[in-house]
C-alpha positions as CSV (number, residue, x, y, z in Angstrom):
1,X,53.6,-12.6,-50.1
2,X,54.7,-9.5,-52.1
3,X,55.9,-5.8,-50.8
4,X,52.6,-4.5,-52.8
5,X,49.8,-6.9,-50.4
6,X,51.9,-6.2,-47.5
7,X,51.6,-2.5,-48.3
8,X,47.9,-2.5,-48.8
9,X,47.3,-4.2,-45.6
10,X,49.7,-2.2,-43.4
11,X,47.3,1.0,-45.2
12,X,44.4,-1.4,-44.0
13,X,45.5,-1.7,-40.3
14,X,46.6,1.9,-40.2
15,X,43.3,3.3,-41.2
16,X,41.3,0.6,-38.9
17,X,43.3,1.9,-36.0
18,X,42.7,5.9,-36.9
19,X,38.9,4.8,-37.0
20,X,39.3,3.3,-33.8
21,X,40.6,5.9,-31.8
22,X,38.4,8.5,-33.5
23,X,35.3,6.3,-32.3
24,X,37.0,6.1,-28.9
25,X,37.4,10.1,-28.9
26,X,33.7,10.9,-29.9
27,X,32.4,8.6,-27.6
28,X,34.4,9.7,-24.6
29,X,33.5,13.2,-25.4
30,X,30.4,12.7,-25.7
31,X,30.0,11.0,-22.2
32,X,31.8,13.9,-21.1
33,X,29.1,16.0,-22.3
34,X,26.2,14.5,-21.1
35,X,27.7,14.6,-17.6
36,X,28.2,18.2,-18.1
37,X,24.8,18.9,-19.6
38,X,23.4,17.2,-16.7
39,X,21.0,19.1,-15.0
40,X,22.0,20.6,-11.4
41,X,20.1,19.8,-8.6
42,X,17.5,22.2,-7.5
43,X,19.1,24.0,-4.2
44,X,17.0,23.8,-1.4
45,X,14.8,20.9,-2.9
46,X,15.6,18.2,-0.4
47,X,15.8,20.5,2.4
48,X,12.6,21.9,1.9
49,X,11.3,18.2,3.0
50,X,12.7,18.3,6.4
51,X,12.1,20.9,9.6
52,X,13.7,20.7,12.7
53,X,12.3,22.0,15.6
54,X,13.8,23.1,18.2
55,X,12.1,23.1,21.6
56,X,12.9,23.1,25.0
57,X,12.0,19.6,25.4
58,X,14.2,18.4,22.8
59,X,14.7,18.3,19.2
60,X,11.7,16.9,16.3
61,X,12.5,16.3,12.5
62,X,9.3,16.8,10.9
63,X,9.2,15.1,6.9
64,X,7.0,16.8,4.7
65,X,4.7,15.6,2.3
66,X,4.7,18.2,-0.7
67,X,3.2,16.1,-3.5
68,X,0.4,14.7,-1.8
69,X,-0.4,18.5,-0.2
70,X,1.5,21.3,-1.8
71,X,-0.5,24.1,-0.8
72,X,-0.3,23.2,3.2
73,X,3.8,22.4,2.9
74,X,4.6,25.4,1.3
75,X,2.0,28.1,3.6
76,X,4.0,25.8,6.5
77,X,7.3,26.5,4.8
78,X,6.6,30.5,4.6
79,X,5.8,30.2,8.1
80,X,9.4,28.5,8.6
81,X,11.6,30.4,6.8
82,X,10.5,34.1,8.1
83,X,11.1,32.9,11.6
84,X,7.3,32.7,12.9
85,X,7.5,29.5,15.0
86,X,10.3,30.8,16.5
87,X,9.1,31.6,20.1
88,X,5.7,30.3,19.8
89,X,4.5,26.9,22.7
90,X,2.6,24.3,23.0
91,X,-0.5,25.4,24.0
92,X,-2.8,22.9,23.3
93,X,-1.6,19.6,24.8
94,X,-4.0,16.3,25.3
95,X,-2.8,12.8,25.8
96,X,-3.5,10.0,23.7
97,X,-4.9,12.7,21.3
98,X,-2.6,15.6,19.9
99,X,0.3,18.4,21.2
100,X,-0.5,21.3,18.9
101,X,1.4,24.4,18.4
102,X,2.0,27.0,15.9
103,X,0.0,30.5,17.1
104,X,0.2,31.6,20.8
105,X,3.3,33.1,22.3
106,X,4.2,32.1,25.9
107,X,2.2,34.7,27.3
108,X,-0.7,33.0,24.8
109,X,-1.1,36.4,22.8
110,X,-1.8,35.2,19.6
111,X,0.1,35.9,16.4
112,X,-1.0,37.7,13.6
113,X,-1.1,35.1,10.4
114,X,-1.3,34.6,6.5
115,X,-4.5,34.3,4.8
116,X,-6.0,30.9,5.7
117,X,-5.4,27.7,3.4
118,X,-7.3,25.7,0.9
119,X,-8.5,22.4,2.8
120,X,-6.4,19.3,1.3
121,X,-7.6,16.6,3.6
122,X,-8.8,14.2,0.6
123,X,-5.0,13.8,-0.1
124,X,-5.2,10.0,1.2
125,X,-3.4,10.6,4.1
126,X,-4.8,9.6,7.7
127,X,-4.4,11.4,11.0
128,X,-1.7,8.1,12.1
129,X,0.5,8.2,15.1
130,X,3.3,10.7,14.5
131,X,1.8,12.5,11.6
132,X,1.8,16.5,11.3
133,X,-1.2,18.0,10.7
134,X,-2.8,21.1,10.4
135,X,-5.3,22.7,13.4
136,X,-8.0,25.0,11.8
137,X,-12.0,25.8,12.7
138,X,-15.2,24.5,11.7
139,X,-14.4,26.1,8.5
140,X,-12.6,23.4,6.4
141,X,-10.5,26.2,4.4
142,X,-9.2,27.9,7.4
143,X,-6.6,26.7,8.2
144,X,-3.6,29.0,8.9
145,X,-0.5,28.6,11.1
146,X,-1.4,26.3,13.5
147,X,-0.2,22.3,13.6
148,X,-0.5,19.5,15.6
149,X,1.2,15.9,15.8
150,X,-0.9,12.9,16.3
151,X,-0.2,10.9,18.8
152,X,-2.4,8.1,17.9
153,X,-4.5,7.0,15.1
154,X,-7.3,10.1,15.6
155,X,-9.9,8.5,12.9
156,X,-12.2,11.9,13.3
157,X,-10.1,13.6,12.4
158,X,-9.9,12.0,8.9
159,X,-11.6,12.8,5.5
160,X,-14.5,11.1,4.6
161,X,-16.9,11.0,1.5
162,X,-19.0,12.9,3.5
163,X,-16.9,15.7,5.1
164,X,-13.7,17.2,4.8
165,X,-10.9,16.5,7.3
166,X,-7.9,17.7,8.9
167,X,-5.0,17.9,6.3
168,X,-1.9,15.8,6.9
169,X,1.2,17.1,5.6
170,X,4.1,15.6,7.2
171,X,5.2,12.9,9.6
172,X,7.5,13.0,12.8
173,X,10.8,11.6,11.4
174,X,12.9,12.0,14.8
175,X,11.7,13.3,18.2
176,X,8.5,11.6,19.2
177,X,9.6,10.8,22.1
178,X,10.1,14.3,22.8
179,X,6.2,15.3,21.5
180,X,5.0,12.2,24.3
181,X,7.1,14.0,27.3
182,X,5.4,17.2,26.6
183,X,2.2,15.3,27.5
184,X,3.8,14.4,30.7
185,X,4.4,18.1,31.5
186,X,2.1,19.3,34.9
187,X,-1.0,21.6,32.7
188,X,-3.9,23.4,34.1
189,X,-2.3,26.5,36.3
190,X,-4.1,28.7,33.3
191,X,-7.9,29.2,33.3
192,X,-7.9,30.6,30.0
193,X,-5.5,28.1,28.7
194,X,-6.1,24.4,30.8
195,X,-4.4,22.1,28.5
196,X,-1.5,24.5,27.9
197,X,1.8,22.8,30.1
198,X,2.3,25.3,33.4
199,X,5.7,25.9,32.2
200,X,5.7,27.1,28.6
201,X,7.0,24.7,26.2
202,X,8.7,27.1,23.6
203,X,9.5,26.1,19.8
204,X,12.8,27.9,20.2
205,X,13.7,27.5,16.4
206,X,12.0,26.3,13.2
207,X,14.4,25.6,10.3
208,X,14.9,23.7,6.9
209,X,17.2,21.1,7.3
């Protein structure tokens, strides 16, 4: 084999290596660059799913349901961050039906609110055991701070094609056992208040977790 072929395909192998290692570069930048260019998550956009409770019964993790009722998480999540629940009880408390909360302070003055909500009970969502929904009046779209958690499967309390219902927006995630002792609690000292607990149950913080 002569100097000149040897020549030509040491050029050859020299230039196939240069291509290599250029590809190898671009590549590897570029995968650098996606990663960079990767878009940050949203701050706050997983918290905003979860609320803790804290009462003096115990702790509840509530998980919220923002895309199937947008309009009752975020009025609940106003209510949350500017420290309304904090202080408020359980004033309304019936076994095998609901403990409901979210408007009466322990001396059951009752506190001043938002504008009432848009009804979104035909989100698909049923009143189950350990789902978070929201109290309101005959009016379907007036609903406002107060909430309640199901303690069983409360079927009137459901949408039909008929009539609206009572919008679910969240489930117990921990802590139910905590919403069935408060239905063990002594009620009925209050006149004005019977199925408020004799010793108020306070929600001593509300907070995104």
């Amino acid at each position: 084999m002569g100097v000149d072929v040897l020549t030509r395909m040491f050029v050859k192998f020299s230039l196939l290596l240069a291509t290599l290692s250029l590809l190898l570069f671009t590549s590897g930048s570029y995968g650098a660059e996606l990663v960079a260019k990767k878009p940050a998550a949203v701050p706050g956009m997983h918290a905003s799913k979860r609320v803790r409770l804290t009462t003096d019964m115990g702790n509840i993790t509530l998980l919220l349901y923002p895309e199937k009722a947008p309009v009752t998480v975020k009025n609940f999540l106003d209510y949350v961050d500017s420290g309304f629940y904090n202080g408020v009880i359980f004033h309304r408390v019936k076994p095998n039906f609901v403990v409901q909360t979210g408007g009466l302070t322990f001396d059951f003055i009752r506190k001043e609110t938002l504008d009432p909500i848009v009804n979104e009970s035909t989100n698909g969502l049923k009143n189950l055991p350990g789902t978070v929904a929201m109290a309101r009046f005959t009016d379907p779209d007036s609903a406002t701070s107060q909430f309640f958690i199901n303690l069983k499967h409360n079927k009137t309390l459901d949408a039909t094609k008929k009539k609206p219902g009572y919008t679910v927006f969240g489930r117990v995630l921990i802590g139910m056992d905590v919403a069935f002792n408060i239905t063990k609690e002594p009620r009925g000292l209050y006149r004005g208040q019977p199925e408020a607990p004799n010793v108020p149950i306070r929600i001593l913080k509300a907070e995104r977790i």
